[in-house]
LUMNUTOR-537072 format. One record per residue (C-alpha): y, x, z; residue in one letter. Coordinates in pm, 1 decimal, decimal comma. Each point is the difference from the previous one (the first is absolute). Layout:
% LUMNUTOR-537072
<site><y>Y</y><x>X</x><z>Z</z><rest>A</rest></site>
...
This chain:
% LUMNUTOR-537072
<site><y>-3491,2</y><x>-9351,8</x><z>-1043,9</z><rest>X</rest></site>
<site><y>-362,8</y><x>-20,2</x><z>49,3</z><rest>X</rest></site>
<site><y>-259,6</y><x>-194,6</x><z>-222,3</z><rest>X</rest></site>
<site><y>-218,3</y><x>-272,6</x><z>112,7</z><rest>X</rest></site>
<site><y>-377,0</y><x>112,1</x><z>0,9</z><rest>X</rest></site>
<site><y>-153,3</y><x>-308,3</x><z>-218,8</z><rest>X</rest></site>
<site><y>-347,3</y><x>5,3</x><z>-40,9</z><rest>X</rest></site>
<site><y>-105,8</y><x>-52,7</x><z>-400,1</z><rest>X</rest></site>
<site><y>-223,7</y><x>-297,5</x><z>97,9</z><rest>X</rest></site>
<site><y>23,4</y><x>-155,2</x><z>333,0</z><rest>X</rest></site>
<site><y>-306,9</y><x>-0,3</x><z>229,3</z><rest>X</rest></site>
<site><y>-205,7</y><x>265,9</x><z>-173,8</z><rest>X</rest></site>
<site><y>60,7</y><x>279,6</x><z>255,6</z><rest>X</rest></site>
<site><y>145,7</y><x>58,2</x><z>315,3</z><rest>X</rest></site>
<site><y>59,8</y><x>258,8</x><z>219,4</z><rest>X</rest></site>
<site><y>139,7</y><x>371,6</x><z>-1,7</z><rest>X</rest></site>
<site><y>-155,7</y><x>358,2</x><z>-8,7</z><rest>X</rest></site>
<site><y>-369,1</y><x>-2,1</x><z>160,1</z><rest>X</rest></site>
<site><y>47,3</y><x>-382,0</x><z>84,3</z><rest>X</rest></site>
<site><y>52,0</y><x>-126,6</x><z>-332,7</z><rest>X</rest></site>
<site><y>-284,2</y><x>-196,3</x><z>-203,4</z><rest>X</rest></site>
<site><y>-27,6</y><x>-190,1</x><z>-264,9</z><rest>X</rest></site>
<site><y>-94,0</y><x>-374,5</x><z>94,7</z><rest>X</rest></site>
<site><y>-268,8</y><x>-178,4</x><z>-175,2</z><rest>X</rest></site>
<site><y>-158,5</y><x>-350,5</x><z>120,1</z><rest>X</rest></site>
<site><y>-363,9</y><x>-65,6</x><z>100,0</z><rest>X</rest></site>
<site><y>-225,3</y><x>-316,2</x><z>-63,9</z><rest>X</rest></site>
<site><y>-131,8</y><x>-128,8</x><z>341,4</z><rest>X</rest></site>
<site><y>-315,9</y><x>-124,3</x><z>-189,4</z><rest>X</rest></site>
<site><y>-94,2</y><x>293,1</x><z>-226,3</z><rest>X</rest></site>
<site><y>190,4</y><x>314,3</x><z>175,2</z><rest>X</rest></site>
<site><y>164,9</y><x>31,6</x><z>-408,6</z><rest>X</rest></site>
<site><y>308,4</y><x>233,7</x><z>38,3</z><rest>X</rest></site>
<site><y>258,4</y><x>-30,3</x><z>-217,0</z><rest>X</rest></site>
<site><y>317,0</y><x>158,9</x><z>-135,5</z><rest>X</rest></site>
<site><y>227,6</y><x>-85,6</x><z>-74,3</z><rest>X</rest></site>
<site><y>-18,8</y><x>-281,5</x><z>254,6</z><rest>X</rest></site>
<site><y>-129,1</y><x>-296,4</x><z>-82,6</z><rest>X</rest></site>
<site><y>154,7</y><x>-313,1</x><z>204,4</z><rest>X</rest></site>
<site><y>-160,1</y><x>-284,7</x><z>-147,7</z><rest>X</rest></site>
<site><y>-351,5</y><x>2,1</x><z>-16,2</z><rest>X</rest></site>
<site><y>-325,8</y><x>242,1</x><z>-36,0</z><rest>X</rest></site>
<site><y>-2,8</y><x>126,2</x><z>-340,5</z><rest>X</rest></site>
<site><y>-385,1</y><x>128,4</x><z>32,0</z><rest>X</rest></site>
<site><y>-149,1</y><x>-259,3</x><z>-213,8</z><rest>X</rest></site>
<site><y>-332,2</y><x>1,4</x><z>203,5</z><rest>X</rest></site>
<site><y>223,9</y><x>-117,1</x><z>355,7</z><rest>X</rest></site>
<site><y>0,7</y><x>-333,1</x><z>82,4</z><rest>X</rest></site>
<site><y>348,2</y><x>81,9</x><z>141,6</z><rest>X</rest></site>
<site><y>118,9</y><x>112,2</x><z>341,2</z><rest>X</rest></site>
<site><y>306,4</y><x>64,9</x><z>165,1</z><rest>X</rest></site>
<site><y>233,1</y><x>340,6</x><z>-162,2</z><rest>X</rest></site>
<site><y>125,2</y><x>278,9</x><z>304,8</z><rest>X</rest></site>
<site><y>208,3</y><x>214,9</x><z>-57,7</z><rest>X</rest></site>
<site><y>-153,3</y><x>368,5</x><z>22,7</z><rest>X</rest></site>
<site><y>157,9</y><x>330,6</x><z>-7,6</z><rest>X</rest></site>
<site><y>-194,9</y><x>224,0</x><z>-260,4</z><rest>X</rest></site>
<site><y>-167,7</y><x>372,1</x><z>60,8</z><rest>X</rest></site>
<site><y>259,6</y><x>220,4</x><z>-21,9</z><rest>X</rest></site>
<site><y>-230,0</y><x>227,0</x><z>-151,4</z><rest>X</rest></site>
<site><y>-222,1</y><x>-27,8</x><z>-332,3</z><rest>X</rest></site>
<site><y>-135,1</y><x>211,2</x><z>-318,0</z><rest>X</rest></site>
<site><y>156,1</y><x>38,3</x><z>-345,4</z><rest>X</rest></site>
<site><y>-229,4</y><x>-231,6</x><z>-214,0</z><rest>X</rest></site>
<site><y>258,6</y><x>42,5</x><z>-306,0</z><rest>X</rest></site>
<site><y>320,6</y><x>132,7</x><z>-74,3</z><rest>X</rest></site>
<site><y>242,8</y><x>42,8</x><z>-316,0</z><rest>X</rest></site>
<site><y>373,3</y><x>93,7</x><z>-100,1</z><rest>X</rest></site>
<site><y>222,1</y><x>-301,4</x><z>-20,3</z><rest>X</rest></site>
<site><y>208,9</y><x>83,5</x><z>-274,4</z><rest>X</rest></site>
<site><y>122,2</y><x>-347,9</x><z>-61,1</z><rest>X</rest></site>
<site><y>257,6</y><x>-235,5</x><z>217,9</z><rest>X</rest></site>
<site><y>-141,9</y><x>-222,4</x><z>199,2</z><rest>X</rest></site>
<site><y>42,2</y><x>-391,7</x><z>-18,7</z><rest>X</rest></site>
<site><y>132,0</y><x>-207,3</x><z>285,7</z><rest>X</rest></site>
<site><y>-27,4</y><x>-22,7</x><z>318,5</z><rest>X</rest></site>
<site><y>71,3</y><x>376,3</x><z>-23,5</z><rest>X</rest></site>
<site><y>375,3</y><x>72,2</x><z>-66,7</z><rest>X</rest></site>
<site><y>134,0</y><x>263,7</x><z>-168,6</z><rest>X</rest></site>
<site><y>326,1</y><x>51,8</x><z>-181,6</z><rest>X</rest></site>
<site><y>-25,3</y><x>-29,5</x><z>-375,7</z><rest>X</rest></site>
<site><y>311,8</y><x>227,1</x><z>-106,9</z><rest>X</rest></site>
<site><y>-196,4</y><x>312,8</x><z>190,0</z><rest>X</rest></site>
<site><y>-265,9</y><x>187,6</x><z>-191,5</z><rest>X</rest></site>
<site><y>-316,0</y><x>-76,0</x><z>173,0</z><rest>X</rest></site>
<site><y>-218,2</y><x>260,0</x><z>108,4</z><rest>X</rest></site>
<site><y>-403,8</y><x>6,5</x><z>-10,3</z><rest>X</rest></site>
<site><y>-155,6</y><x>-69,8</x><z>310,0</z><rest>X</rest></site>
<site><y>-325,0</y><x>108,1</x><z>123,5</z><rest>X</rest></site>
<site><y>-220,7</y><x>-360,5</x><z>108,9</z><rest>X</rest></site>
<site><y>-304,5</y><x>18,1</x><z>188,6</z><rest>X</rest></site>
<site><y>-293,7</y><x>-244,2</x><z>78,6</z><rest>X</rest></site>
<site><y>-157,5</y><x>28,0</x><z>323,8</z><rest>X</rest></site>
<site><y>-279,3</y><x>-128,5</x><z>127,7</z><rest>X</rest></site>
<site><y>-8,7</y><x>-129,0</x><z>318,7</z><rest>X</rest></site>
<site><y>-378,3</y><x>45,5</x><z>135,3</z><rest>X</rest></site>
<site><y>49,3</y><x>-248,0</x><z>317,2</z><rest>X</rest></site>
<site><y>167,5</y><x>-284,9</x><z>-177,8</z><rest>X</rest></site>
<site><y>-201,9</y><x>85,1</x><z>-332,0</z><rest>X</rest></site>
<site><y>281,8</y><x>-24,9</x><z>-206,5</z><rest>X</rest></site>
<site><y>194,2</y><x>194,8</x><z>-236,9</z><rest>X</rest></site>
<site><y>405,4</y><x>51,2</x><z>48,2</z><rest>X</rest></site>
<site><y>250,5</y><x>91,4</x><z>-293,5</z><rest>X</rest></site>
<site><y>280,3</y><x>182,9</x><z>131,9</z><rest>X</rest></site>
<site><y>268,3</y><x>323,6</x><z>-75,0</z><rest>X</rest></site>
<site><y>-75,9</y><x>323,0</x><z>143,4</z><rest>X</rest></site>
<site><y>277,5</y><x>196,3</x><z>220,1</z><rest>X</rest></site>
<site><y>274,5</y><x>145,9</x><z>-230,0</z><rest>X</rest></site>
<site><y>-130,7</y><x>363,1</x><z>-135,1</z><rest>X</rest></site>
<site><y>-366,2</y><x>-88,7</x><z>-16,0</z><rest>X</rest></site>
<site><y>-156,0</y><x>-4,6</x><z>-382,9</z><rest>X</rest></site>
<site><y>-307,1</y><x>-66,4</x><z>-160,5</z><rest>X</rest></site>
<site><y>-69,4</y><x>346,0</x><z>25,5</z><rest>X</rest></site>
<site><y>2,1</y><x>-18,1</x><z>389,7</z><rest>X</rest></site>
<site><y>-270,1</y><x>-280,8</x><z>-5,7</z><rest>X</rest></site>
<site><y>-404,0</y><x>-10,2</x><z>-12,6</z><rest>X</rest></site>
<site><y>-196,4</y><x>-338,4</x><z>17,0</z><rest>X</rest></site>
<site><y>-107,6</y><x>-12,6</x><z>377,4</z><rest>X</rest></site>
<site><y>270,5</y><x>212,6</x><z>124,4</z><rest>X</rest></site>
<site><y>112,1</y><x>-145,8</x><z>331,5</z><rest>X</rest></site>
<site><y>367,1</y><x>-166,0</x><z>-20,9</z><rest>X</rest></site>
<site><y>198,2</y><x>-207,7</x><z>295,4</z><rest>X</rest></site>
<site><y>263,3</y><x>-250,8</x><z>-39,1</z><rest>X</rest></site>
<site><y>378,4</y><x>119,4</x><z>88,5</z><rest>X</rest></site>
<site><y>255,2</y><x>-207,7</x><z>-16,1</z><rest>X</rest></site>
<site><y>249,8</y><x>22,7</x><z>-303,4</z><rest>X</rest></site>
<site><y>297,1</y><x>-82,5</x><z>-218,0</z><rest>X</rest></site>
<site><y>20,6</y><x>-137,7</x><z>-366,7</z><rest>X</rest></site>
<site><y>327,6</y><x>-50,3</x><z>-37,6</z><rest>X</rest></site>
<site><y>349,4</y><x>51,5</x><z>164,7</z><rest>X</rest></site>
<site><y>305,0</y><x>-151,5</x><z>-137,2</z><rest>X</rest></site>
<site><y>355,6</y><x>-34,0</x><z>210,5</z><rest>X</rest></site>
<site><y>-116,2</y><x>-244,5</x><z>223,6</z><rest>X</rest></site>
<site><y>-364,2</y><x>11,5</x><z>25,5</z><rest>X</rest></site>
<site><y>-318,8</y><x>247,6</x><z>29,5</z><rest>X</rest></site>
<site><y>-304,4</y><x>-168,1</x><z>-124,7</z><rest>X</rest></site>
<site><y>-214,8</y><x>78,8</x><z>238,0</z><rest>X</rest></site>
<site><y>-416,7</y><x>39,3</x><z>-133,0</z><rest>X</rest></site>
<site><y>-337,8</y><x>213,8</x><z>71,5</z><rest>X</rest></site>
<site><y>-68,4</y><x>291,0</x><z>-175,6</z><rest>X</rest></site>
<site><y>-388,4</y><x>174,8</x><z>57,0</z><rest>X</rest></site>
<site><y>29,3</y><x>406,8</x><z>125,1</z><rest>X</rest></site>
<site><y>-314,4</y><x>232,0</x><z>-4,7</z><rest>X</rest></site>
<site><y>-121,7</y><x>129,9</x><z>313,5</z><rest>X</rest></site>
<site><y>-152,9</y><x>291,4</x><z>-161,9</z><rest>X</rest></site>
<site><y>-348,9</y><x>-170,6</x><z>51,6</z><rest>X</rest></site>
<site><y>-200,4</y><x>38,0</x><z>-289,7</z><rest>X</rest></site>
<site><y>-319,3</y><x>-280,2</x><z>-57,4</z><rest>X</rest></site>
């Protein structure tokens, strides 16, 4: 039996290997980028208010921040509570084109001690969860062994 690939929040991503992105939207009046998407209206308090796109992000950015998660996260993400959780290494990127900064897990086997602030990461797709039925499907950022 196979599982259903279910992504953790719906409309945040798209795509596989080199084609997948994370999608933010974009003010028609003030070129603001946001993520997560914003559907509603401009949240740059300066903008008068214009029209949200969707965008696809850069795929590619810099470690701004990072940390060991050694906590279980709140909802949406799923995890099951009778399983010991185990720490997981979260990085902030920056994205320079979009001037924004992007919380997210790195791949499976990359620590703290792997990362340096302006190191050069991508976004991979990636799973949080798998239960019987369903793989929750996510991003994770890798290093591309670019240092900043």
């Amino acid at each position: 039996m196979s599982r259903t690939r279910t992504p953790v929040v719906t409309g945040w991503f798209t795509g596989e290997g080199d084609d997948f992105h994370l999608l933010g939207t974009r003010c028609s009046a003030c070129a603001s980028v946001f993520f997560p998407r914003e559907d509603t209206f401009c949240r740059n308090p300066g903008c008068s208010g214009g029209a949200l796109e969707e965008v696809p992000l850069s795929r590619r950015g810099r470690v701004w921040s990072y940390t060991d998660g050694r906590y279980r996260p709140p909802s949406p993400y799923v995890s099951d509570p009778e399983l010991p959780w185990e720490p997981r290494t979260l990085i902030a990127v920056e994205l320079t084109a979009e001037r924004l900064v992007v919380l997210g897990q790195a791949v499976t086997g990359v620590t703290v001690a792997d990362l340096t602030v302006g190191m050069e990461v991508e976004v991979v797709p990636g799973v949080l969860d798998e239960d019987a039925e369903t793989t929750w499907t996510t991003w994770h950022w890798r290093p591309t062994g670019t240092r900043g």
